[in-house]
Backbone bond lengths (Angstrom), bond angles and torsions (degrees), N, CA, C in turn:
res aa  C-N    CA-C-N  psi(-1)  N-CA   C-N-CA  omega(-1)  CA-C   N-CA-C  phi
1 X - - - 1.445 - - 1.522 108.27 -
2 X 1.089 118.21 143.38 1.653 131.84 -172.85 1.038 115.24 -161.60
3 X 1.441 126.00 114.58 1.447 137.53 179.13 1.365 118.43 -40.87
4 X 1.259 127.72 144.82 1.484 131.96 170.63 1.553 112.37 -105.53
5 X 1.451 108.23 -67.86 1.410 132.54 -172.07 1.287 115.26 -145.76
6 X 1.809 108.09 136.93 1.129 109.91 -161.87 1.871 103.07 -144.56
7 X 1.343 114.68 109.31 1.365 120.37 161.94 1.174 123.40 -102.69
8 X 1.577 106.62 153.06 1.329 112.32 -158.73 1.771 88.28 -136.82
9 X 1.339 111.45 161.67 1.695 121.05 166.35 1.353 96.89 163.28
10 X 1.562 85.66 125.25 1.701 130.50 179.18 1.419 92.13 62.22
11 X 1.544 145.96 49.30 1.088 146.37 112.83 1.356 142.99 -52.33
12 X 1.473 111.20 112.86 1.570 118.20 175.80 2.063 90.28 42.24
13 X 1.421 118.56 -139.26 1.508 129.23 -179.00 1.952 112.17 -51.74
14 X 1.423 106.13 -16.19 1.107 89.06 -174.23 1.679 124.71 -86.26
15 X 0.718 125.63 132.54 2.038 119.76 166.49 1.230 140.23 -50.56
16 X 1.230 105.14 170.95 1.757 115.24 176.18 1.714 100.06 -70.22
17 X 1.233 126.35 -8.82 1.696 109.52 172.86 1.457 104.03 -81.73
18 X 1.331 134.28 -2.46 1.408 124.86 -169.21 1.622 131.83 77.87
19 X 0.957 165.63 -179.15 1.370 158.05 148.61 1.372 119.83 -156.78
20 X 1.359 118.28 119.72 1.997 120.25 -166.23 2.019 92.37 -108.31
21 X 1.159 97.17 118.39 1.354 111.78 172.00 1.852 101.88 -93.97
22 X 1.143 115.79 117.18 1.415 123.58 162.97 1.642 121.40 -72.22
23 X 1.149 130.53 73.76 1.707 114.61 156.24 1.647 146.75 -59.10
24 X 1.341 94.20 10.18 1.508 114.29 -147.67 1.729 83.86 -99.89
25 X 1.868 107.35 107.38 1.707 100.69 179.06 1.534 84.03 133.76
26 X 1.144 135.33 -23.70 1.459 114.93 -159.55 1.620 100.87 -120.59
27 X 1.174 113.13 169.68 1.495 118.60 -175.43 1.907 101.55 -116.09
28 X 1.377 98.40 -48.97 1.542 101.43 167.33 1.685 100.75 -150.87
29 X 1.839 96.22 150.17 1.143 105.97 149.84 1.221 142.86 -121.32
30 X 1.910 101.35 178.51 2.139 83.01 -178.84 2.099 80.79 -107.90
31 X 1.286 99.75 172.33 1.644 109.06 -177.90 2.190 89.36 -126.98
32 X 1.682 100.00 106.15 1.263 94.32 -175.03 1.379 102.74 -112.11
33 X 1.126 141.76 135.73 1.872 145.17 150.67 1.199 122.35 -153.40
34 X 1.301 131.45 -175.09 1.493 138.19 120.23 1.065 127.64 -3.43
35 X 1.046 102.19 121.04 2.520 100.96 153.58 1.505 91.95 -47.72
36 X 1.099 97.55 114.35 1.818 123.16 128.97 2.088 89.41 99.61
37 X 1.218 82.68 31.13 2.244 83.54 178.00 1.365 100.07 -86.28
38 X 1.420 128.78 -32.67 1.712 125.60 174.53 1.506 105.77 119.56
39 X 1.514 103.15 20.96 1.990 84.51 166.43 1.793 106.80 -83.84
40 X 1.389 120.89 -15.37 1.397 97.09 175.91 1.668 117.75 -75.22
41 X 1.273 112.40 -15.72 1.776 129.88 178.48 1.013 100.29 -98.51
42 X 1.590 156.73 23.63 1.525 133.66 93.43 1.472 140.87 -57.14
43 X 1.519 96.30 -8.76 1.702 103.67 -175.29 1.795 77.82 -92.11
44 X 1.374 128.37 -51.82 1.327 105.75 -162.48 1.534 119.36 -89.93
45 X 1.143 120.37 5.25 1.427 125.12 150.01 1.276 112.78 -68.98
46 X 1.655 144.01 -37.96 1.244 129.38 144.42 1.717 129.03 -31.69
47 X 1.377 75.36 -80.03 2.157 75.58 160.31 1.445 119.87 -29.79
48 X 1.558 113.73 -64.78 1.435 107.94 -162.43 1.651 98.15 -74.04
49 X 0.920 122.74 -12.61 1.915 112.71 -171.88 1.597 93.73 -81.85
50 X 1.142 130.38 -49.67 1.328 139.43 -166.46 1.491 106.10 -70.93
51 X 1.625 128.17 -55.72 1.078 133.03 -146.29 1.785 109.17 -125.42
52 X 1.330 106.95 -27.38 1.607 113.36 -177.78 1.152 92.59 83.37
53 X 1.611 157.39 8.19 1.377 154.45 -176.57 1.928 100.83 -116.13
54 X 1.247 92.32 153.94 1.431 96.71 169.89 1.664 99.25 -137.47
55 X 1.749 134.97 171.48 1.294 140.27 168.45 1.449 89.26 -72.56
56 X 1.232 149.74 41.36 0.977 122.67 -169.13 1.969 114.72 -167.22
57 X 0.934 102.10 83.80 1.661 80.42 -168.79 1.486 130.04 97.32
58 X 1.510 111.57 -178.42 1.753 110.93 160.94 1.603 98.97 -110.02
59 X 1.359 117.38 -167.54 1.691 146.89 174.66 1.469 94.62 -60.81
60 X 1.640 143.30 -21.98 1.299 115.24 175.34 1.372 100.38 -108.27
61 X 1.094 128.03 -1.47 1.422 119.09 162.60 1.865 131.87 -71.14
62 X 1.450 99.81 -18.57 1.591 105.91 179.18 1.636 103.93 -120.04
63 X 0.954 128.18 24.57 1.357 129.84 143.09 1.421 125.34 -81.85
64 X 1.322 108.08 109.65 1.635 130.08 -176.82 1.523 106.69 -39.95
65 X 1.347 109.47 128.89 1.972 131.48 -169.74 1.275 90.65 -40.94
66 X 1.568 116.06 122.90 1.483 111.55 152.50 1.741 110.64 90.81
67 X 1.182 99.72 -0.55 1.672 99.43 -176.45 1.175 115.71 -93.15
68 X 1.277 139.36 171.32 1.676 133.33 168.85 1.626 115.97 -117.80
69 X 1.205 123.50 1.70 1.298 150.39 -171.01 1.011 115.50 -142.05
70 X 1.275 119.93 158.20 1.595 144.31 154.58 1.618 116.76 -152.83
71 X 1.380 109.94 164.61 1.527 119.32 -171.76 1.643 93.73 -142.11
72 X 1.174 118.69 -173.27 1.056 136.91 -170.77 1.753 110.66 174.30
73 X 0.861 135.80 98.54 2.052 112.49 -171.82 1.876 82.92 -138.41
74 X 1.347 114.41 130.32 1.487 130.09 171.83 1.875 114.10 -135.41
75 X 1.081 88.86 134.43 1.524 90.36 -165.02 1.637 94.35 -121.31
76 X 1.405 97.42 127.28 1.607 122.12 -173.98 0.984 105.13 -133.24
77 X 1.775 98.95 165.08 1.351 123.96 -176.84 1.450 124.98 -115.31
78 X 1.218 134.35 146.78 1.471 142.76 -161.34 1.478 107.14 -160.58
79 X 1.242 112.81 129.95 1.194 120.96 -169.32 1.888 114.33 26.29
80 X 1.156 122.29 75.50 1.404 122.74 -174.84 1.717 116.08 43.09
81 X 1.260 103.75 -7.27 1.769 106.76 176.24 1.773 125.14 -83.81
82 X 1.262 124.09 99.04 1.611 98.75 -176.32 1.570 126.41 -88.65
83 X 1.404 92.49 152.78 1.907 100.44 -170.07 1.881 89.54 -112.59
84 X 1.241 96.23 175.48 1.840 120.70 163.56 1.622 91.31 -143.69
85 X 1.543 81.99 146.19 1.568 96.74 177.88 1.536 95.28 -123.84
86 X 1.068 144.33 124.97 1.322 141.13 154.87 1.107 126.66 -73.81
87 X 1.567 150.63 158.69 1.860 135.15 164.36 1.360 83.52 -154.72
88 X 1.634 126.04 138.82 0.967 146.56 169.15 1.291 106.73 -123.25
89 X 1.649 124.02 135.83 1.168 125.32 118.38 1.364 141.81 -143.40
90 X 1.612 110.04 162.98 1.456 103.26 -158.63 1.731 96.26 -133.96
91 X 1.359 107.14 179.60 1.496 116.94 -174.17 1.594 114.68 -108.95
92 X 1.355 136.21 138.59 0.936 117.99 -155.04 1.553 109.78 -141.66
93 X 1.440 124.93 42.75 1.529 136.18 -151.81 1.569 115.36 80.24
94 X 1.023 139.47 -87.80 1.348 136.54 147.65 1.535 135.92 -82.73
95 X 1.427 88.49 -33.41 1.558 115.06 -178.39 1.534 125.67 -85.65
96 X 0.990 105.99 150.40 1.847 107.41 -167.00 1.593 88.88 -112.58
97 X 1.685 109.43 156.36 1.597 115.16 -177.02 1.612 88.60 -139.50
98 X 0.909 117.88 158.62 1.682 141.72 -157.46 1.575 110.21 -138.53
99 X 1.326 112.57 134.45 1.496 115.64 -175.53 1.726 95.43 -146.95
100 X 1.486 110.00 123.59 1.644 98.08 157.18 1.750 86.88 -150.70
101 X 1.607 89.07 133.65 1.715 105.43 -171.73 1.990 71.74 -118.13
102 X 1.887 86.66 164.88 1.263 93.79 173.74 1.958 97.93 -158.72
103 X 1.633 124.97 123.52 1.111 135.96 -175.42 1.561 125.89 -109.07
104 X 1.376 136.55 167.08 1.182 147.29 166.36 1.565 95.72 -87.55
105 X 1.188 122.41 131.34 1.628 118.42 161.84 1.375 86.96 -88.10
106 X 1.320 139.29 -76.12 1.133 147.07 -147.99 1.808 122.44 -43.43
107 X 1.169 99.61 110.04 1.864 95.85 -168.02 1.267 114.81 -34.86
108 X 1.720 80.41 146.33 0.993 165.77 -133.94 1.431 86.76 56.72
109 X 1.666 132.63 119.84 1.078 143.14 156.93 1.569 109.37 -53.32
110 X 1.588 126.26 119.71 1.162 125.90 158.55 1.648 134.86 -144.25
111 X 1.252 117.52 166.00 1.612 135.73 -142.63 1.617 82.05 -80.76
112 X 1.406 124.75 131.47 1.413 125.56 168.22 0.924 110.35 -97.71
113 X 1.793 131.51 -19.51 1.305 137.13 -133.30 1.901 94.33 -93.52
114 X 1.417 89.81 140.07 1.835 100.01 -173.56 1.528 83.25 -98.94
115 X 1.127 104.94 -177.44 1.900 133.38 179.98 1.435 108.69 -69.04
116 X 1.220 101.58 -12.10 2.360 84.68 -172.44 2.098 84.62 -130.10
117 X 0.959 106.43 170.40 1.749 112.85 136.47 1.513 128.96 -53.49
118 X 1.724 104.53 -53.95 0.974 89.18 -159.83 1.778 110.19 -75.93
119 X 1.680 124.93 -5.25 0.827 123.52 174.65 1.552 123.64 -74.98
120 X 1.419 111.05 -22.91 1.594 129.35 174.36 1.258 100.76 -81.75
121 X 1.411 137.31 -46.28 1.683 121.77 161.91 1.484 119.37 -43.75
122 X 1.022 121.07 -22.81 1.670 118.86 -154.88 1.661 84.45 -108.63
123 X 1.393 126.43 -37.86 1.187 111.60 169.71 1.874 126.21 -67.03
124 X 0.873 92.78 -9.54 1.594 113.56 -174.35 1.824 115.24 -89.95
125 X 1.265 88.65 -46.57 1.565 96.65 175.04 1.032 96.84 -70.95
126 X 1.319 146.58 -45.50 1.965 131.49 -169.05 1.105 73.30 -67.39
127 X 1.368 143.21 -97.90 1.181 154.05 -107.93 2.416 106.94 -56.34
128 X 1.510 93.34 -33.97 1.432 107.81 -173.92 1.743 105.76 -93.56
129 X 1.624 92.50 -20.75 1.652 79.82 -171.96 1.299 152.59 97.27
130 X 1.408 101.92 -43.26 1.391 117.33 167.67 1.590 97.44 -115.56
131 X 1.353 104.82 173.81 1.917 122.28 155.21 0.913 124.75 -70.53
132 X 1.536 125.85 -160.69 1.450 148.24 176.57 1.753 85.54 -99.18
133 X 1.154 114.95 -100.46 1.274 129.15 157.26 1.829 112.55 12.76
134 X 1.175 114.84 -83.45 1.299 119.43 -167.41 1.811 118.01 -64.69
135 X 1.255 98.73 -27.76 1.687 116.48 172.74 1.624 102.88 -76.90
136 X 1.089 126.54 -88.20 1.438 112.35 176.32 1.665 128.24 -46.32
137 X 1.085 133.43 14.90 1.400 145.22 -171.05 1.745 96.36 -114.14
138 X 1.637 112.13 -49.61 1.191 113.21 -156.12 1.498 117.07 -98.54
139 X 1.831 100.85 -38.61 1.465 115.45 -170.40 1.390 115.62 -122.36
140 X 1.458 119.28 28.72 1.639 120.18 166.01 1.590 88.94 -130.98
141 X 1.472 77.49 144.94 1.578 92.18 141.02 1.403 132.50 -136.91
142 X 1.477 108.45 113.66 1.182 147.88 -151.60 1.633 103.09 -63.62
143 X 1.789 111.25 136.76 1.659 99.86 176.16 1.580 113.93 -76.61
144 X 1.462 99.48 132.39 1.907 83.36 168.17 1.154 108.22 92.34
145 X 1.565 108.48 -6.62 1.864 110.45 163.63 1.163 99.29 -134.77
């Protein structure tokens, strides 16, 4: 699995204008800035699109100050086939509501998404292969560890 494209809005540093990071062209990258510019909240906007987990917190902790929503949608690759994973969340009077759809780009474009979450997670994890767990253990390196 290898990232393609990755949007973010009202994530952790990012805003209500949204932001589409292109990976599509590169073999590897380096993530260079500032303290606090948002290369560690692209590694965990991966996480949370893939896994609903971030290194960091729960779901009200990486929602951007003051926002009532968030998105996240990253479109990857697996065996030459591409998917989008979507994860939404938004605020809802007290209550928070949860959305993660998950698609085939690859023709005939189609809807992956089962009836619950937790059934579209479990389709997702075969589908990616690895865990939450086994990816951050093996292939980050984590600040402060």
């Amino acid at each position: 699995m290898y990232p393609a494209k990755l949007y973010l809005k009202n994530f952790l540093s990012y805003g209500e204008q949204g932001t589409e990071i292109d990976f599509t062209g590169y073999k590897i990258l380096l993530l260079i800035g500032k303290n606090g510019a948002g290369k560690s909240s692209i590694l965990d906007a991966i996480l949370w699109a893939l896994w609903g987990k971030t290194r960091s917190g729960g779901d009200n902790d990486i929602m951007h100050s003051g926002s009532s929503d968030m998105e996240v949608r990253l479109d990857f690759v697996v065996r030459d086939a591409i998917y989008r994973v979507v994860r939404k969340r938004s605020k809802k009077g007290k209550s928070f509501v949860s959305v993660l759809e998950l698609q085939s780009l690859t023709e005939p474009i189609t809807v992956l998404t089962d009836a619950t979450i937790v059934q579209t997670q479990s389709r997702l994890d075969e589908l990616v292969g690895v865990d939450y767990e086994l990816l951050v253990n093996s292939a980050f390196l984590r600040q402060g560890q």
